[in-house]
C-alpha positions in Angstrom: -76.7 54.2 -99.0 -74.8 54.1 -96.0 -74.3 51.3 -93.3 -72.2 51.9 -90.1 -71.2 49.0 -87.8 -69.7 49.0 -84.7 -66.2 47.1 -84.6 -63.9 46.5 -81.6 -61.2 48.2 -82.8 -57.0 48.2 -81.5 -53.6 49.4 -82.2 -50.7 46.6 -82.9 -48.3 46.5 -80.2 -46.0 46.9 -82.7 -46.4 49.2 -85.7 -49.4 51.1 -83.9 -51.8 50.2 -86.7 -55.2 49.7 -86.1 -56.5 46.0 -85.8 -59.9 44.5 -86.3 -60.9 41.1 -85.4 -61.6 38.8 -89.1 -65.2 37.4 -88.3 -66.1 34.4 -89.8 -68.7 35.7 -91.5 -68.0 39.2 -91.8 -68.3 42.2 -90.3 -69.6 43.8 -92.9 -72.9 43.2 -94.9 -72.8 40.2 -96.7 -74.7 41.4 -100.2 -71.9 44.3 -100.8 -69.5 43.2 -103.3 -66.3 43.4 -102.1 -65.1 40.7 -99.6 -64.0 41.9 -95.5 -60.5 42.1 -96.7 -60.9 44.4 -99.7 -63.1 46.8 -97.2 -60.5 46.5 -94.7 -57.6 47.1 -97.1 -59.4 50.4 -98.3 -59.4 51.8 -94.9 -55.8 50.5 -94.2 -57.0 48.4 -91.2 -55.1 45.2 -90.4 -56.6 42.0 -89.1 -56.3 40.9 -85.4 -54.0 37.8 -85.8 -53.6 34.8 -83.3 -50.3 36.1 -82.0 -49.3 37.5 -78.9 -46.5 39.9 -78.0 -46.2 40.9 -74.4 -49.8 39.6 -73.1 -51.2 41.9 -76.4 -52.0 41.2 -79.8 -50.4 42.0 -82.8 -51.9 42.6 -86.2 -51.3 39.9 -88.5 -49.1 41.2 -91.0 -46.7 42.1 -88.0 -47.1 38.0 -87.4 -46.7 37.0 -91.4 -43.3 39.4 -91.5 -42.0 37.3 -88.3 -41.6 40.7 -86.2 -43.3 39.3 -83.0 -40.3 38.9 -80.5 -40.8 37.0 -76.7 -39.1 36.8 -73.6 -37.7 33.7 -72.7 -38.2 32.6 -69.5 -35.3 30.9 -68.9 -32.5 33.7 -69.5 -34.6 36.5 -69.0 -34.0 38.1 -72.7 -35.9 39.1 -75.7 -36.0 37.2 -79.1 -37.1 37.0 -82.4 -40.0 34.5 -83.0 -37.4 32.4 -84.9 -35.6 31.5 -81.7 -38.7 29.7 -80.1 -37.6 26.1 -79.2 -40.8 25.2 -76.6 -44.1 26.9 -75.5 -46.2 26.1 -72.0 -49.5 27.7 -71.0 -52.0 30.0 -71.8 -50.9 32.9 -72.1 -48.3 31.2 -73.4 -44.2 31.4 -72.5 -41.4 30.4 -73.9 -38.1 28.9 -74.0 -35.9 29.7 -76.4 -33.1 27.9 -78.9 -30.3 29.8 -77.9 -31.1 28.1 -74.3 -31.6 24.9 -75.8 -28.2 24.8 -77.3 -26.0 26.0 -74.6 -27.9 25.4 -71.3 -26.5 22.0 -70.1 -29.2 18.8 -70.3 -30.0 18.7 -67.0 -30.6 22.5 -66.2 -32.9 22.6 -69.3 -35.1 19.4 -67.8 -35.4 21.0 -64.2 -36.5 24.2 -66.2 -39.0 22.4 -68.9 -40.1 20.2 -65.8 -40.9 23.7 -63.6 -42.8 25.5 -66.6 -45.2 22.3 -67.2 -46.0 21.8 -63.5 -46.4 25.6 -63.3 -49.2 25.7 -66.5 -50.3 22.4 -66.0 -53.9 23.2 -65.4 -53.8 26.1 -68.2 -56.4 24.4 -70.3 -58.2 22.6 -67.8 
């Protein structure tokens, strides 16, 4: 027997794999016996994770291996997730450590002050 379902389906920013979202309860028939991962892992699909990269999300092993990089905001380069000191918004933006350590005190507060005025209705 044979069941098709329709899945939203994407590529990972990053490797190009293809991503599926993890629902809850399954996208697949619940009386088969193998659980939504196993299926998934036979047809070498990855899982949509939380993260984004660029306004687009990445699968979630690219977000378990750390290989989701940002731009900070406040000196305009890219970085390694590692190197996130401080988020605002939704979508979200960052500001980096690297900034946090060598940007004097009061540049940093007029910058952190500007990003939460800026996203301060983000979740309203």
């Amino acid at each position: 027997m044979k069941i098709l379902t329709q899945v939203r389906a994407e590529k990972c920013e990053l490797c190009g794999r293809v991503m599926i979202p993890k629902a809850p309860s399954g996208i697949y028939a619940n009386y088969f016996e193998d659980t939504q991962e196993e299926q998934a892992k036979r047809k070498k699909l990855q899982f949509i994770s939380d993260i984004k990269v660029d306004g687009k999300y990445i699968c979630q092993d690219c977000a378990d291996k750390g290989k989701a990089d940002f731009l900070c905001v406040m000196c305009k380069e890219r970085k390694q997730s590692d190197k996130k000191e401080i988020s605002f918004g939704d979508p979200k933006e960052y500001l980096c450590t690297d900034c946090y350590e060598t940007v004097p005190a009061k540049d940093w507060d007029l910058k952190v002050d500007e990003m939460e005025n800026l996203h301060r209705w983000d979740y309203e």
